[in-house]
C-alpha positions as CSV (number, residue, x, y, z in Angstrom):
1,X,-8.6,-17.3,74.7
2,X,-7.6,-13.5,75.1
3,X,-4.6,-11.2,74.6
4,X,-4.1,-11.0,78.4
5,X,-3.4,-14.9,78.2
6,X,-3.6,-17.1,81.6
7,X,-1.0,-19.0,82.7
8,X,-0.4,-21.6,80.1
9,X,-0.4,-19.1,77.0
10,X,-1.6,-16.0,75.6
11,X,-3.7,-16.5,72.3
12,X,-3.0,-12.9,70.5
13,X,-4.7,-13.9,67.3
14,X,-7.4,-16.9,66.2
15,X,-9.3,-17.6,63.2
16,X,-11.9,-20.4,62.6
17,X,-13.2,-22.2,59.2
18,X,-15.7,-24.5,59.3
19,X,-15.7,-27.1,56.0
20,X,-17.8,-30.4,55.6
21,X,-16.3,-33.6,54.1
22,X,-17.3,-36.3,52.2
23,X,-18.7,-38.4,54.7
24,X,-21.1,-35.8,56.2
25,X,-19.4,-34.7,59.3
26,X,-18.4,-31.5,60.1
27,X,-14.7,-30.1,60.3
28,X,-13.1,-27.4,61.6
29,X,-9.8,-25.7,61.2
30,X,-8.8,-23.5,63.9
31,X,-5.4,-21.5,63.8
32,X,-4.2,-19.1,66.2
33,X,-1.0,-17.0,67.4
34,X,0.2,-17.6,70.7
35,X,2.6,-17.2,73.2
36,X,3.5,-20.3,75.1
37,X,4.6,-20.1,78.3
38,X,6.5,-23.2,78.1
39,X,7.8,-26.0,75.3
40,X,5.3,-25.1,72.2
41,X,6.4,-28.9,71.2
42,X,4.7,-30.5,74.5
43,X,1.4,-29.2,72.8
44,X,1.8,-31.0,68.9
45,X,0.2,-34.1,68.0
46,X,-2.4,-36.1,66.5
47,X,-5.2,-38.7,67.5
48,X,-4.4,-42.1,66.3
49,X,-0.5,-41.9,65.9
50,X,2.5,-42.4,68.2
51,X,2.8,-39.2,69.0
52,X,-0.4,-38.3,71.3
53,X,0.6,-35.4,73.3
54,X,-1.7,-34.8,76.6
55,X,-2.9,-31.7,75.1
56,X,-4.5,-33.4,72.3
57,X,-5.8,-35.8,74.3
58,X,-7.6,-33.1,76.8
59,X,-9.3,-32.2,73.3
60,X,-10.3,-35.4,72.0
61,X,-12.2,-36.3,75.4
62,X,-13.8,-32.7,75.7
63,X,-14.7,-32.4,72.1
64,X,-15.1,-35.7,71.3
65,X,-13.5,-36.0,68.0
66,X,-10.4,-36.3,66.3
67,X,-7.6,-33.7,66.5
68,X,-4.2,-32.7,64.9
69,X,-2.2,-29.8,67.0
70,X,0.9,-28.6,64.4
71,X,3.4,-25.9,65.4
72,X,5.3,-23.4,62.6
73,X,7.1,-20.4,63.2
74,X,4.5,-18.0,60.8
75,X,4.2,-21.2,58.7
76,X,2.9,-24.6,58.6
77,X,2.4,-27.3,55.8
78,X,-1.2,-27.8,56.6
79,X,-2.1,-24.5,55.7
80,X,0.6,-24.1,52.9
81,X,-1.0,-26.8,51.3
82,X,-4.1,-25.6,51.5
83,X,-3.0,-22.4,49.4
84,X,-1.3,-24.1,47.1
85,X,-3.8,-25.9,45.5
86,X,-6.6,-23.2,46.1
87,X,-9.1,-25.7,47.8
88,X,-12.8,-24.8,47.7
89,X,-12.8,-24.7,51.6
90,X,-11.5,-21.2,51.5
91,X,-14.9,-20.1,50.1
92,X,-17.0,-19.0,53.6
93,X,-19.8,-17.8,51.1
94,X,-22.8,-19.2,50.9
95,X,-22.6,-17.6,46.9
96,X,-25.2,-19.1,44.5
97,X,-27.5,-20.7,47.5
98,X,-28.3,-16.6,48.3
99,X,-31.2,-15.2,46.4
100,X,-30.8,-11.1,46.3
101,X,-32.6,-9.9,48.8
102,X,-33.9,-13.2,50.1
103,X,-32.2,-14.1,53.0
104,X,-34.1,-15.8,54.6
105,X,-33.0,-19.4,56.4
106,X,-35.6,-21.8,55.0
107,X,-34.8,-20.6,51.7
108,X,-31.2,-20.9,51.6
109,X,-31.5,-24.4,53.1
110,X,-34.3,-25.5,50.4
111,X,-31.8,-24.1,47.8
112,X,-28.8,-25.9,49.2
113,X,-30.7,-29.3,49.4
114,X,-31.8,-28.8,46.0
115,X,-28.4,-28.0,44.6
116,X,-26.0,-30.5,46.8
117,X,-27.8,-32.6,49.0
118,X,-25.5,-31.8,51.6
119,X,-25.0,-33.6,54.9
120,X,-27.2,-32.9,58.3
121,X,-24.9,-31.1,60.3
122,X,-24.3,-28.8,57.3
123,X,-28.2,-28.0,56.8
124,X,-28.2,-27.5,60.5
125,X,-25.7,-25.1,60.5
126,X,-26.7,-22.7,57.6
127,X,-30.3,-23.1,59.3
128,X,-28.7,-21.2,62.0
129,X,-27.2,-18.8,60.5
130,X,-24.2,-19.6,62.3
131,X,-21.5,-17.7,60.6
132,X,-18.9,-20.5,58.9
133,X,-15.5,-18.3,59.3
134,X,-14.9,-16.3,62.7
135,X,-11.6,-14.2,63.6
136,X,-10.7,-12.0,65.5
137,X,-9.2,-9.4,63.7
138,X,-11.0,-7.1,60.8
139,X,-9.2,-6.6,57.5
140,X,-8.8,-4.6,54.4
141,X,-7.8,-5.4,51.2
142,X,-5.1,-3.4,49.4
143,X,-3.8,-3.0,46.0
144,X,-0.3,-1.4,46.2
145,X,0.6,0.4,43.2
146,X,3.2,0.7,40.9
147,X,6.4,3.1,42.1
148,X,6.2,4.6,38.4
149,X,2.5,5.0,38.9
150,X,2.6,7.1,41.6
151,X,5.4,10.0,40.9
152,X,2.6,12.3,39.8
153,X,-0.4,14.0,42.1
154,X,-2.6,12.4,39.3
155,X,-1.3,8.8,39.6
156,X,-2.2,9.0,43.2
157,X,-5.6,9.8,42.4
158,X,-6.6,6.5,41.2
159,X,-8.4,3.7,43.4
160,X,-8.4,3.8,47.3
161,X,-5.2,2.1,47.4
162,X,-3.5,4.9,45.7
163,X,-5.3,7.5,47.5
164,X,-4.4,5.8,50.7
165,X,-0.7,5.9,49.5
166,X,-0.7,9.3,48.5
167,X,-1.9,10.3,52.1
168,X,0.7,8.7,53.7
169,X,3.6,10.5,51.9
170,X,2.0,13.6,52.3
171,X,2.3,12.9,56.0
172,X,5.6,11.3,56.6
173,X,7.1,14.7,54.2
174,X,5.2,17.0,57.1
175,X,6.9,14.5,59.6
176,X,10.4,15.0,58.4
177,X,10.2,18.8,57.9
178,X,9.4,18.6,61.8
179,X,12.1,17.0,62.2
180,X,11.2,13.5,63.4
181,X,12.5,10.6,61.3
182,X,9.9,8.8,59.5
183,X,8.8,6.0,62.2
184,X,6.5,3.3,59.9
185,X,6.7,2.3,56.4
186,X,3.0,2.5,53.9
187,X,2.0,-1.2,55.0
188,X,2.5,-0.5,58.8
189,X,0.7,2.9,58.3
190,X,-2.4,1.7,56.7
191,X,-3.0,-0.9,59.5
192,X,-4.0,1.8,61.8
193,X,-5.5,4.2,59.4
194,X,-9.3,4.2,57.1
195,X,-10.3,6.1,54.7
196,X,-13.0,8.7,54.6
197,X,-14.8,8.5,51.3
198,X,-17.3,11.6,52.6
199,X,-14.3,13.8,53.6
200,X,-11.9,12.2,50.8
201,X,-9.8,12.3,54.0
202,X,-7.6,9.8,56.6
203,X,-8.2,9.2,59.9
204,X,-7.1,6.4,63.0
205,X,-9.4,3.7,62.4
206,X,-11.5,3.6,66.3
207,X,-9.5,6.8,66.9
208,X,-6.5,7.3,68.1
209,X,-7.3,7.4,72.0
210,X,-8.6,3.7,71.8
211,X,-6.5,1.7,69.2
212,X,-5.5,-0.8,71.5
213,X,-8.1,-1.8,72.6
214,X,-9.9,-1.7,68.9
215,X,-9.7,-5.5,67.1
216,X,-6.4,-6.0,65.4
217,X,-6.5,-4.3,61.5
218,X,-5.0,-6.8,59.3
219,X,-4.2,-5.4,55.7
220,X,-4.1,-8.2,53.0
221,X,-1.3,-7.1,50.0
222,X,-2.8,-8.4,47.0
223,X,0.7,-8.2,44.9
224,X,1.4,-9.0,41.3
225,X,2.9,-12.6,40.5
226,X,6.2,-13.1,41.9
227,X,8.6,-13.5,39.1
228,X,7.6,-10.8,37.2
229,X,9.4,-7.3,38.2
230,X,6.2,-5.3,39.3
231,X,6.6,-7.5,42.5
232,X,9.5,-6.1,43.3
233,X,8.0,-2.7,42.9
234,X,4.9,-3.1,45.2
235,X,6.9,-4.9,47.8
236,X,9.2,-1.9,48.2
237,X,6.6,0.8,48.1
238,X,4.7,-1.5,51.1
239,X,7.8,-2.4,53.3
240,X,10.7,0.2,52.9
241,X,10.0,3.8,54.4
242,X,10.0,6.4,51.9
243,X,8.3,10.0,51.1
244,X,8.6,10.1,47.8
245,X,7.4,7.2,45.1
246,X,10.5,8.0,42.7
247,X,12.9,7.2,45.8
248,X,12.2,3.5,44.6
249,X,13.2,4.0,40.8
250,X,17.0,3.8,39.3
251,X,18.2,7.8,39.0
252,X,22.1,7.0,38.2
253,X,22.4,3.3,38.1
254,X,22.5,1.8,34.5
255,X,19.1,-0.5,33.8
256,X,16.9,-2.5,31.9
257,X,13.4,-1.2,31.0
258,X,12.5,-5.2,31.9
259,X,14.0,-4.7,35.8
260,X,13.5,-1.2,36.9
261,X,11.7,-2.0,39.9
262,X,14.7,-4.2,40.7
263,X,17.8,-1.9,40.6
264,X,15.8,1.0,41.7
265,X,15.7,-1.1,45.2
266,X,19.1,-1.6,45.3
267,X,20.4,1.7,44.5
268,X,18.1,3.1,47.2
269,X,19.5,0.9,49.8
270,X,22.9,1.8,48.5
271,X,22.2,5.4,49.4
272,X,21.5,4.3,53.3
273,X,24.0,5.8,55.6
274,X,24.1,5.3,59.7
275,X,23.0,8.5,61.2
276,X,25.0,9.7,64.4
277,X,22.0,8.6,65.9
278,X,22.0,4.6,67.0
279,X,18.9,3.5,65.2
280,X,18.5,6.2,62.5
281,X,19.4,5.5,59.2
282,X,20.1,9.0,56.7
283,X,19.7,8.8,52.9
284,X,21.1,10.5,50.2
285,X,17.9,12.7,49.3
286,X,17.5,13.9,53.3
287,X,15.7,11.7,54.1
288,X,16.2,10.4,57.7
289,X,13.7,6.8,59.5
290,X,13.8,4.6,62.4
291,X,15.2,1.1,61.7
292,X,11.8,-0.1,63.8
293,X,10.3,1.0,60.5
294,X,11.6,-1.8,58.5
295,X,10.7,-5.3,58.6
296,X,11.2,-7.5,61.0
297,X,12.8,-10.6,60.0
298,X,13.1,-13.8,61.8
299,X,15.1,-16.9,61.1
300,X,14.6,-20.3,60.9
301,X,15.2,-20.7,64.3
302,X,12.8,-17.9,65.8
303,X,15.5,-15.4,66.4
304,X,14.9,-11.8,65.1
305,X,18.1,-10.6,62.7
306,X,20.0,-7.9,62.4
307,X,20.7,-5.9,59.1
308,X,23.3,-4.5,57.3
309,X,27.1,-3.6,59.0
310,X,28.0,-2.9,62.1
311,X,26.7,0.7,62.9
312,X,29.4,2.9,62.3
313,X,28.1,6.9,62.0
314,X,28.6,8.1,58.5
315,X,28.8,4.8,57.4
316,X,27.2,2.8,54.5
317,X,24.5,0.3,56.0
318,X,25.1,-1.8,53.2
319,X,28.7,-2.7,52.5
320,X,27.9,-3.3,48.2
321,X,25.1,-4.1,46.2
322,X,25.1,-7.9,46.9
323,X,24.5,-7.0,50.6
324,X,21.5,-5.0,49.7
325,X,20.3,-7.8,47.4
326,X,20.8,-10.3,50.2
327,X,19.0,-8.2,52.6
328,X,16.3,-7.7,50.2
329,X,15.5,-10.9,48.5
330,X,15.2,-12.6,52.8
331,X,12.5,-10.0,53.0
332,X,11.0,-11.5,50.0
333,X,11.4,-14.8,50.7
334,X,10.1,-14.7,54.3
335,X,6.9,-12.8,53.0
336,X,6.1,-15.6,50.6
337,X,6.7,-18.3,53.2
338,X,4.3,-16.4,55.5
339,X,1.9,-16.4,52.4
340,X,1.8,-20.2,52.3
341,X,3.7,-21.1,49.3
342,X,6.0,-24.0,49.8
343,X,9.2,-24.3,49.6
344,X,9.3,-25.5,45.7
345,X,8.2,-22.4,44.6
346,X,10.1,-20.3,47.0
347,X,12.8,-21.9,45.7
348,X,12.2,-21.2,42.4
349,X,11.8,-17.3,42.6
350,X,15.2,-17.4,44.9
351,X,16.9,-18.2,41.5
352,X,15.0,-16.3,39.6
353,X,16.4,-13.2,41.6
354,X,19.9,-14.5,41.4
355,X,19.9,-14.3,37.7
356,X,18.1,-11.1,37.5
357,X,21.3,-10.0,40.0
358,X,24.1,-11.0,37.6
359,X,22.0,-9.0,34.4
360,X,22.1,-6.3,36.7
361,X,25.6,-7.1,37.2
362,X,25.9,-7.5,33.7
363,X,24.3,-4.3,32.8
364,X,26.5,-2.3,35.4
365,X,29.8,-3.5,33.4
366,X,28.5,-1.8,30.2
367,X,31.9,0.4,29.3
368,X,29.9,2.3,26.5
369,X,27.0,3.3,24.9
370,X,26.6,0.4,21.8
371,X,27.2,-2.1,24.4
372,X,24.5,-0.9,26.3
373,X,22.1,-0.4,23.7
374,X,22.7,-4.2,22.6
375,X,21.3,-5.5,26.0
376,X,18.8,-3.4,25.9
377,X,17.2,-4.8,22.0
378,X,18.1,-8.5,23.5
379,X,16.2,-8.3,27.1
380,X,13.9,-5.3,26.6
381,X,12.7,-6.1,23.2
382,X,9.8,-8.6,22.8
383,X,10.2,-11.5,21.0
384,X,6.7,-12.1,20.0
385,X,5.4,-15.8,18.8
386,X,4.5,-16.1,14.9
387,X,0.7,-15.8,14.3
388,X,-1.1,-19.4,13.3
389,X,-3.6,-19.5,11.1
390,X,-6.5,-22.0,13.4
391,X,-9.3,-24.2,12.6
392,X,-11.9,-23.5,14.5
393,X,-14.8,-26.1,15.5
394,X,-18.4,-24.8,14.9
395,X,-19.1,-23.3,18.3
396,X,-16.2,-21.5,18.1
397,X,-16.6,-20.0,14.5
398,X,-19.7,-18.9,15.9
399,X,-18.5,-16.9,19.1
400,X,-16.1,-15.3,16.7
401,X,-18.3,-14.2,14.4
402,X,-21.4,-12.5,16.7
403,X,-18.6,-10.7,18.6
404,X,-17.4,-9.7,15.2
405,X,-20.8,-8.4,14.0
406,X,-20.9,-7.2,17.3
407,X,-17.9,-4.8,17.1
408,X,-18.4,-3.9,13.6
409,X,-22.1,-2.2,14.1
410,X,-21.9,1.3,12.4
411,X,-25.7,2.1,12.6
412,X,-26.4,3.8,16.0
413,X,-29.6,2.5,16.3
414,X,-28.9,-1.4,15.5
415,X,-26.2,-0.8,17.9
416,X,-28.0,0.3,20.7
417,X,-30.5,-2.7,20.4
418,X,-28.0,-4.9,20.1
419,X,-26.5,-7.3,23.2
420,X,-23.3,-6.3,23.5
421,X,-22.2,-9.1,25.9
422,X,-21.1,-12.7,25.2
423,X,-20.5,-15.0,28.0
424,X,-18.6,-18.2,26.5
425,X,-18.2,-21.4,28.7
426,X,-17.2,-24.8,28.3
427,X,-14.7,-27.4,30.0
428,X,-10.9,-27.1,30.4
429,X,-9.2,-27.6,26.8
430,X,-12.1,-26.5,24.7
431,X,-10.7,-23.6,23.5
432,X,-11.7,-21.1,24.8
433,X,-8.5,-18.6,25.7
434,X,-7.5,-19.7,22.0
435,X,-10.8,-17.9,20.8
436,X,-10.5,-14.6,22.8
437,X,-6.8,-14.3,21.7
438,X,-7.8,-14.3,18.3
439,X,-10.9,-12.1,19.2
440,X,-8.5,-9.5,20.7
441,X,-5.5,-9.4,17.4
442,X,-8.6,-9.2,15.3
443,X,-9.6,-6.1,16.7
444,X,-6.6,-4.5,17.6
445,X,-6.0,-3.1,14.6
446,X,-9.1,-0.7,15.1
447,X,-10.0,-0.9,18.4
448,X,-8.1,-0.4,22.2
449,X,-8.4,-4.3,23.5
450,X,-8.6,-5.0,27.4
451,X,-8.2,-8.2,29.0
452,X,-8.7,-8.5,32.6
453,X,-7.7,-12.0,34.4
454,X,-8.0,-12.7,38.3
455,X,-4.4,-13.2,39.1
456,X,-1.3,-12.0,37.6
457,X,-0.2,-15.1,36.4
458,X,-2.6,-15.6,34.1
459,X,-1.6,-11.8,33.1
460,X,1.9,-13.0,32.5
461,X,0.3,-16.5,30.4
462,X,-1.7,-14.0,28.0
463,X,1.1,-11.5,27.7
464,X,3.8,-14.4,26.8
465,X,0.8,-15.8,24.1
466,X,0.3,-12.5,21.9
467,X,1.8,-12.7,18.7
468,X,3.6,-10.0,16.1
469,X,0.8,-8.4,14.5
470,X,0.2,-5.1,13.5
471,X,-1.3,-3.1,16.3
472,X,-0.4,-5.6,18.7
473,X,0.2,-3.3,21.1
474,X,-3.4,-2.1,21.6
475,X,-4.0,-4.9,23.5
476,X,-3.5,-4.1,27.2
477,X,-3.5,-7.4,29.7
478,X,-4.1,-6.5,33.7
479,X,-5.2,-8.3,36.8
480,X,-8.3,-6.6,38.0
481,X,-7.1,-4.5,40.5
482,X,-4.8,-3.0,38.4
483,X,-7.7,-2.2,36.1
C-alpha cells in the first residue's frame, strides 16, 4: 500500500489499532484512504453474511480470520461508534504496566500478567515490543484560541498554539502588502509548518524543498464543546482566511455578549465581495484570499460544492445573512461528521444554531436602545441556581474540612510542612463533584478558585451548577488547554 497506488487502488492514508477481546484473540482495526479505481462497493462486506464480496473473501483465506470491509465518504458508523462512547481501545498506551525508567520487556509483561492476566497473543505482542497503533502520517495537537484572546501582541504570547497563530498572521499581513492574496487559512498553514522553541521561530516542517515527499502532517483541533459559542470562535479562526484576529468579532452588527463569536462570523462573511479576479474574494478591511483557501465541502453524494452566488465582480458572495449562516453551519456540520459523532448529535447542534440564528435575528430588529438593553439582562445575565444547604456523609465532612484547614494556614512555617494536595476518589454517585463545588463557593469569597476538567463539557456541567453567592465570580472553570 503506497501513494503511487497500483492498478486496483491508491491507499493515500492507513492507520492500524490493535485491541484484544474477551475471548483472548487478537483484533485489529485497519482504516485507510483510498482511491479506487473501480466500484468502491465491489470491495464491502463481511465473513458470515449474505453479502461476501470476493475481496473479503481474498482476506479471509490469506489471513485466516474473520473480516468486515465498510465504505464512508470521510465517515463510517464503525468508527463513529467507537467515538461516541469513548471505548478503552483508543488507549495504545501501555500506561500503568510502564515503570519510569524501566522499560524493559520482561518487566512490563510480569506487570501486565499480574494486573490482568491477559490473553497469549497479547503477552506475546507487548514481549515484542511490537508497537500496538501504526500510521502513516505524524501529528500535532493544537489548541486554537479564542478570536478575543488573540487581538493583542500579548494574547498571542501564550501556549504554542497561540504562538503558532500569531506567526501566521504576521505572515499572511507581509503576503498581502506584496500583493498576493492570502492562499491558506491558520489550519491549512500549520500542517506544513513546526515550531522552533530554540529560535522562538517557524519554519517548513522537513523543509520546504522536500515536503512531499515528508509523511503527511495531520493537525488534530482540540475545540471547545459544540453548543457553547467558543466553538464557533475557534472554528472560524482555524478554517476562514484572515490577518487579523478582530476580523472574526461583531464591529457594527448589534450582539449578545452570550453569541459574539457567532455574529462576528456572519458579519465577516457579509463583508465578502467577488474580486474582478475569478477566484479572489475582496473584503471590506482590504483584505483580498483565494477561494482554494476555504474549505472544501463535499456532499452526501461525494461531489465537491460550490459557495455563495454566482460570481459577479463587485458583487456580494453572500446574497443575506441566512446565506452566510447556511454556508457556515454545512462547514460545521461536515467537521463534526468527519469527527465521528453521529447523526443524533449532529442533529442536535443543527437546531441549536437555528435558534441562536432567529436571537440574532431577533437582536438585529432592536428599534432602540431600552429594547436592546432588555435582551441583553434576559440572555446575557446569569441566572444562577439557589445555594442548598447539604448533608454530608462522614468521608465527605472530612475532605472538606483538611482542605479547609488546608487553605486557612496563616503560619508560614506550618504551611510549608503541610501537604497541600488532596486526591479524593470513589465510584460514580458518591459525591464527589458535590464536595469540590462546595469546596470552591467556600473559598471564593477569599481566594481566586480554578477548576480544570478534561473536556469542555464538563466545563459547561460545572459552570451551569454554581450558584449565587457572594464572590461567585472568583471561580474560573476551563478545559485544560485553555488553562
Amino acid at each position: 500500500a503506497n501513494r503511487w497506488g497500483h492498478k486496483y487502488f491508491i491507499v493515500y492514508e492507513w492507520c492500524m489499532k490493535t485491541e484484544y477481546q474477551g475471548r483472548g484473540t487478537p483484533y485489529w482495526h485497519i482504516c485507510a484512504w483510498v482511491v479506487c479505481f473501480g466500484l468502491l462497493q465491489y470491495l464491502q462486506g463481511r465473513t458470515g453474511t449474505a453479502v461476501v464480496s470476493a475481496f473479503v473473501k481474498f482476506l479471509s483465506l490469506v489471513f485466516c480470520a474473520e473480516i468486515d470491509v465498510q465504505i464512508g465518504n470521510g465517515r463510517l458508523n464503525y468508527i463513529s461508534g467507537y467515538v461516541a462512547k469513548d471505548h478503552d481501545a483508543v488507549d495504545v498506551g501501555l500506561g500503568e504496566y510502564v515503570q519510569k525508567n524501566a522499560n524493559s520487556s520482561w518487566l512490563t509483561a510480569y506487570r501486565l500478567l499480574s494486573k490482568s492476566s491477559p490473553c497469549l497473543p497479547e503477552v506475546a505482542i507487548r514481549l515484542a515490543q511490537l508497537s500496538e497503533f501504526e500510521r502513516s502520517y505524524s501529528h500535532v495537537l493544537l489548541y486554537p484560541p479564542q478570536p478575543a484572546a488573540m487581538v493583542n501582541y500579548d494574547g498571542r504570547q501564550g501556549n504554542f498554539s497561540s504562538r503558532m497563530y500569531g506567526f501566521y498572521l504576521q505572515e499572511k499581513r507581509e503576503q498581502l502588502v506584496a500583493g498576493v492574496p492570502v492562499s491558506d487559512s491558520f489550519l491549512v498553514w500549520h500542517r506544513g509548518r513546526e515550531y522552533d522553541s530554540c529560535n522562538h521561530c517557524v519554519h517548513f516542517r522537513g523543509g520546504r524543498h522536500n515536503q512531499r515527499y515528508e509523511p503527511t502532517q495531520v493537525v488534530a483541533c482540540r475545540y471547545w464543546y459544540e453548543l457553547t459559542d467558543g466553538y464557533w470562535g475557534q472554528h472560524s479562526l482555524t478554517m476562514l482566511p484572515h490577518v487579523y484576529a478582530s476580523q472574526l468579532l461583531p464591529r457594527t452588527f448589534k450582539h449578545l455578549d452570550s453569541m459574539k463569536n457567532f455574529v462576528g462570523m456572519i458579519e465577516y462573511l457579509m463583508s465578502w465581495n467577488w474580486s474582478g479576479t475569478v477566484g479572489i474574494v475582496e473584503t471590506s478591511c482590504d483584505l483580498k484570499f483565494h477561494t482554494q483557501a476555504l474549505p472544501m465541502r463535499v456532499g452526501d453524494d461525494g461531489q465537491i460544492l460550490t459557495f455563495g452566488s454566482e460570481y459577479t465582480a463587485g458583487e456580494p458572495v453572500f446574497a443575506n445573512d441566512r446565506a452566510a449562516f447556511e454556508y457556515l453551519l454545512s462547514l460545521a456540520r461536515r467537521d463534526l461528521q468527519f469527527r465521528g459523532m453521529r447523526d443524533e448529535r449532529v442533529g442536535c447542534f443543527e437546531q441549536k444554531q437555528h435558534a441562536n440564528f432567529l436571537l440574532y435575528q431577533r437582536v438585529a430588529r432592536c428599534n432602540n436602545e431600552p429594547e436592546y438593553e432588555c435582551l441583553r439582562q434576559e440572555w446575557d445575565t446569569l441566572n444562577r441556581p439557589k445555594y442548598q444547604q447539604r448533608t454530608w456523609s462522614p468521608e465527605q465532612a472530612d475532605a472538606i474540612e483538611r482542605v479547609k484547614k488546608g487553605v486557612s494556614l496563616e503560619d508560614e512555617e506550618e504551611k510549608q510542612n503541610s501537604k497541600r494536595f488532596l486526591y479524593i476518589s470513589g465510584p460514580p454517585g458518591s459525591g464527589k463533584t458535590a464536595v469540590l463545588l462546595e469546596l470552591a463557593i467556600w473559598a471564593c469569597e477569599s481566594v481566586q478558585v480554578l477548576i480544570v476538567c478534561p473536556t469542555g463539557y464538563l466545563v459547561h456541567q460545572y459552570k451551569s451548577k454554581l450558584p449565587d453567592r457572594p464572590g461567585i465570580e472568583n471561580i474560573r472553570v476551563d478545559t485544560i488547554q485553555g488553562v
